[in-house]
C-alpha positions in Angstrom: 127.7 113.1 84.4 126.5 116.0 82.4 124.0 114.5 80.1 123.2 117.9 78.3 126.9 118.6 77.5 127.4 115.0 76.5 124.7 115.7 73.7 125.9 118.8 72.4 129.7 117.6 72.1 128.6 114.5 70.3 126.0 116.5 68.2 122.8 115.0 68.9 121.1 117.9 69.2 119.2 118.1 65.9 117.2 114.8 67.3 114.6 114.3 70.3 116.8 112.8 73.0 115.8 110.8 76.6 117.9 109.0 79.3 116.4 105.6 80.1 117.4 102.6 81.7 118.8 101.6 85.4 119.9 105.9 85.8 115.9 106.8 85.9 115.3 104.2 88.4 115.7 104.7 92.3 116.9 101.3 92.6 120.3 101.9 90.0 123.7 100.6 91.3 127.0 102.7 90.6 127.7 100.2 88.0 124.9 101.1 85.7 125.7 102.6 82.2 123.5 105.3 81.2 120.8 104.3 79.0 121.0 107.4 76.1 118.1 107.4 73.4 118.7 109.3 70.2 115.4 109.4 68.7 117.0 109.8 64.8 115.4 106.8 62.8 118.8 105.4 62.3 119.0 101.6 62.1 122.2 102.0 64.0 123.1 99.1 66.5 124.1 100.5 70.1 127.1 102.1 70.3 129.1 102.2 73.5 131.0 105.9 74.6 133.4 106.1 77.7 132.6 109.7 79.1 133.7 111.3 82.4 134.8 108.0 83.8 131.5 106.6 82.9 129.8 104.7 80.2 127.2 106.1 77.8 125.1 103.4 76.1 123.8 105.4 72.9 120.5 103.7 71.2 120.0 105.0 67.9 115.4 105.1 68.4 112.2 106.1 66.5 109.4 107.9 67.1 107.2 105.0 64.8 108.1 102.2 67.2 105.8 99.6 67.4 107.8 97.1 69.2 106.3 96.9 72.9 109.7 95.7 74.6 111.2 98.7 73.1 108.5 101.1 74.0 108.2 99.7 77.7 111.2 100.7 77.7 110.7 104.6 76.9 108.1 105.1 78.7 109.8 106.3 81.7 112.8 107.8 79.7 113.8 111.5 81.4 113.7 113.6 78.2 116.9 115.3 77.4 116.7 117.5 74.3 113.0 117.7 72.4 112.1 121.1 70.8 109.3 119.5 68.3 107.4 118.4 71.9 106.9 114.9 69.1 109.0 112.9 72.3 107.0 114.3 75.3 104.0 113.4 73.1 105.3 109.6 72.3 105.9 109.2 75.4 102.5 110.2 76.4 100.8 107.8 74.5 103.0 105.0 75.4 102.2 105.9 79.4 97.9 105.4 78.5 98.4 101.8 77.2 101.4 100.8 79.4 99.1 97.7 81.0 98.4 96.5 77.2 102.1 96.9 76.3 103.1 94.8 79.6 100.8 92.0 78.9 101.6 91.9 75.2 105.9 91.5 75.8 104.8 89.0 78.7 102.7 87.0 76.0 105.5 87.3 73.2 108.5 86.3 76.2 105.9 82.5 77.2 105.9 81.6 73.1 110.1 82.9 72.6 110.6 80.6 76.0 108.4 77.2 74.2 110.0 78.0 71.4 113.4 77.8 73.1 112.2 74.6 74.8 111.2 72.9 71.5 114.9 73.8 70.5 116.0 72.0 73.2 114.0 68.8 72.9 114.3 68.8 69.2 118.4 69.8 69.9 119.1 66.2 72.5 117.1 64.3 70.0 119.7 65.8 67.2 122.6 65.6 69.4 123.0 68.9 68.6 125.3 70.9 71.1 123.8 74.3 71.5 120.6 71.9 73.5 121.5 73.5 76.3 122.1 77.3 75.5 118.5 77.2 74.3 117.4 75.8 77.1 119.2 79.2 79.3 117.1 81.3 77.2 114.2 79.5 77.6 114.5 80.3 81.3 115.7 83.7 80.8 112.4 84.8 78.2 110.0 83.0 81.4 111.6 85.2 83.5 111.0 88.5 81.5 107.4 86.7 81.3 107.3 87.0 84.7 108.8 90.5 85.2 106.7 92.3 82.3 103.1 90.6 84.1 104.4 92.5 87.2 105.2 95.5 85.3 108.5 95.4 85.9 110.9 96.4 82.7 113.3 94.0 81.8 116.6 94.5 83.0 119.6 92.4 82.9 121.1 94.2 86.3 118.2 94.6 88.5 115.7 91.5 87.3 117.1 88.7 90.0 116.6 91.3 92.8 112.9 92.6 91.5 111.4 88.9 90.9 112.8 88.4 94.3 110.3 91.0 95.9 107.2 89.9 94.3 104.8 88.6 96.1 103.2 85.4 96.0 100.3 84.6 93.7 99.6 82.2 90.4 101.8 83.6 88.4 105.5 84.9 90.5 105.2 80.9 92.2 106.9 80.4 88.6 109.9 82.4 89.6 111.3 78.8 91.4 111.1 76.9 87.9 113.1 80.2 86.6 115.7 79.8 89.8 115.9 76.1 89.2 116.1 76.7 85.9 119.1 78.8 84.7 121.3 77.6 88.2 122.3 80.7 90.5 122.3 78.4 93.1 125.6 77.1 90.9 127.5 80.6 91.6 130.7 81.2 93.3 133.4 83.5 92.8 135.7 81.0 90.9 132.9 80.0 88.2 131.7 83.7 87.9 135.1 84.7 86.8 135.6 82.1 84.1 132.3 82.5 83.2 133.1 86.3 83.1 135.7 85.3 80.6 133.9 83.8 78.0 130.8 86.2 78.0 133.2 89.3 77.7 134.8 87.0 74.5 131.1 86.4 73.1 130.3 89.8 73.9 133.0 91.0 71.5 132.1 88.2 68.7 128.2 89.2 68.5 128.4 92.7 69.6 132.0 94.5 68.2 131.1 97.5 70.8 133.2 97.5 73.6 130.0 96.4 75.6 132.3 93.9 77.2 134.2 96.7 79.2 130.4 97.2 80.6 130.2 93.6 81.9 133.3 93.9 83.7 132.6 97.2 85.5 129.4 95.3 86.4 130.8 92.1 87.0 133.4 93.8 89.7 130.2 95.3 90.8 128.5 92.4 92.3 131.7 90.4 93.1 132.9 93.3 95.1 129.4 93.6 96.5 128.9 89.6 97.8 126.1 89.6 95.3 127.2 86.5 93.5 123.6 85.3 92.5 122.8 88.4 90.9 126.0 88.3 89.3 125.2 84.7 87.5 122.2 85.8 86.7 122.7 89.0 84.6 126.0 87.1 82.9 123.3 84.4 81.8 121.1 87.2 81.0 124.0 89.1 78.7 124.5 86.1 77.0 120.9 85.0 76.4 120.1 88.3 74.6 123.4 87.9 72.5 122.8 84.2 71.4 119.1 85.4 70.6 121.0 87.9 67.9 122.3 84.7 66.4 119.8 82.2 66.7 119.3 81.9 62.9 123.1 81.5 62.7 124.3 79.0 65.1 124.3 76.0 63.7 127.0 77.0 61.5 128.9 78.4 64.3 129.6 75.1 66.0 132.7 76.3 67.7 130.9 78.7 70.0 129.9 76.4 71.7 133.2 75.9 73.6 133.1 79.7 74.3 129.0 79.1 75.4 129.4 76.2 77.5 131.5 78.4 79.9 129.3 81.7 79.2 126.3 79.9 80.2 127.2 77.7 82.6 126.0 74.6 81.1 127.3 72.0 82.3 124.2 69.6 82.3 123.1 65.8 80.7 120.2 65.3 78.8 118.4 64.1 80.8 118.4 67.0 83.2 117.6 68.9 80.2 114.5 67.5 79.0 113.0 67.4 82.6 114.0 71.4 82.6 112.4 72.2 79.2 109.9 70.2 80.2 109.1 72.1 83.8 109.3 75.6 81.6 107.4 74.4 79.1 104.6 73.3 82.1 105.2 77.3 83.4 104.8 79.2 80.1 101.2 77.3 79.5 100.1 77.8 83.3 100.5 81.4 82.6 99.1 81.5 79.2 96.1 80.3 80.8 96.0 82.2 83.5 96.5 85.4 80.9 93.7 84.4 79.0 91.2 84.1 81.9 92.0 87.3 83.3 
C-alpha cells in the first residue's frame, strides 16, 4: 500500500504522521491493518478506512502524550510525513526512557488485573452477571503485565505467539495462570465462529467503526491458518479492550451480557471463578514483588 499517497488523498499532510503497529514489525501476518498515526491533537476515536484492498487504522495522536501504553506504542512508529522534525524528536525521547515506560504500563496492567479480580469476587458475591467478563480481563491486563516486563508491545494479534517464546524465569512462569486463565485450550473451529459472531456484534455496539470488518479478515486469518489458539485469544483480547471502554457503564447494560457470554467464552461456575481470580490475583502480587526488588 502506498502510505504517502494515502496521506496526501485524505489530507493529512498539514500534521506529523508515522505508521505503527503489526506493519513495522518483522513478525506481521497478511491480516494486519496498518497502524496510521496522525499526530493532530484531535480527541478523535480511531477511525477505520478500506484502501487498496486493505485496511487503514487512522489514530488521531499528540505530541504531549503522557500516557506510557500509548507512547510504547510510538516509539517504533516509521515516520511518514514530519517537516517540523517535532515527531523525529518525540520519538527520540520516548526511545531514552523506553525501559521506564515498559515497567511503568507493566505496573499499571498488575493493579487494572486486581482490580478486575476484586470485580469478580465482589460480582459472585452480588450475583452480578458480568463476574465473569471481568474475570477475562483480569487475565488479559496480566498478560500485557507480562508482555510489557519483556518489552514486548501489546498486541492483540501477535501477544499468544510472543509470550509463547519467552523464556523461563520468575516472572514469564506466570504465562500458565494467563493460559489457564482466559481458556485457549477451549478453542475449536465451531466455538471460534460463534464467538466470532458476537464480538463482531460488540464490536459494532462499543466501537460504531467498521472495526468489525477487521476481526473478520483476521479471524479468516488464523482459521485458515490452523492457528485456532491464537485466534481465541486475540477475540478475548478485542473484547477485553472493548468492555474496558465500558466498564463504568455496564451495569446498566445488563443485556450484553447475552452478547458477552458468547464473546468471551464464559461459560464457567463460581466457583471456578473465584479459584481463577484468586490464582491472578496470587500472580499480579508475585510480580509486584518481584518489580519492586529489582
Amino acid at each position: 500500500m502506498d502510505v504517502k499517497k494515502f496521506i496526501t488523498e485524505n489530507n493529512f499532510t498539514d500534521f506529523p504522521v508515522g505508521l505503527g503497529g503489526c506493519r513495522t514489525s518483522v513478525n506481521s501476518f497478511d491480516s494486519c491493518d496498518y497502524d496510521l498515526f496522525v499526530f493532530d491533537g484531535k480527541p478523535e476515536s480511531e477511525k477505520i478506512i478500506r484502501y487498496d484492498d486493505e485496511f487503514v487504522v487512522v489514530h488521531h495522536a499528540s505530541l504531549s502524550e503522557t500516557n506510557s501504553e500509548k507512547l510504547l506504542q510510538y516509539s517504533q512508529l516509521k515516520i511518514i510525513h514530519d517537516e517540523s522534525w517535532d515527531l523525529r524528536m518525540m520519538v527520540s525521547k520516548i526511545k531514552e526512557k523506553q525501559s521506564s515506560l515498559f515497567s511503568d504500563f507493566a505496573k499499571n496492567c498488575l493493579i487494572e488485573s486486581q482490580f478486575c479480580c476484586q470485580k469478580t469476587l465482589d460480582s459472585i458475591q452480588n450475583s452480578d452477571v458480568f463476574a465473569s467478563c471481568w474475570q477475562k480481563c483480569a487475565a488479559y491486563y496480566l498478560s500485557k503485565a507480562v508482555s510489557s516486563i519483556n518489552h514486548i508491545r501489546s498486541s492483540p494479534s501477535h501477544s499468544l505467539e510472543s509470550l509463547r517464546k519467552l523464556e523461563k524465569n520468575s516472572v514469564n512462569e506466570h504465562i500458565s495462570v494467563v493460559t489457564q486463565t482466559i481458556g485457549i485450550e477451549r478453542a475449536t473451529s465451531t466455538l471460534l465462529e460463534r464467538m466470532l459472531k458476537s464480538t463482531i456484534g460488540f464490536s459494532d455496539l462499543v466501537e460504531k467503526n467498521n472495526h468489525s470488518q477487521i476481526i473478520q479478515k483476521k479471524h479468516d486469518f488464523f482459521i485458515g491458518n490452523s492457528m485456532l489458539s491464537d485466534c481465541y485469544f486475540y477475540l478475548g483480547y478485542t473484547n477485553q479492550e472493548n468492555f474496558i471502554k465500558i466498564k463504568d457503564t455496564i451495569n446498566h447494560e445488563q443485556d450484553l451480557f447475552h452478547i458477552l457470554k458468547i464473546a468471551f467464552d464464559a461459560e464457567i461456575g463460581s466457583n471456578s471463578l473465584e479459584q481463577q481470580s484468586k490464582l491472578v490475583q496470587g500472580s499480579c502480587n508475585e510480580i509486584l514483588a518481584i518489580l519492586s526488588g529489582a
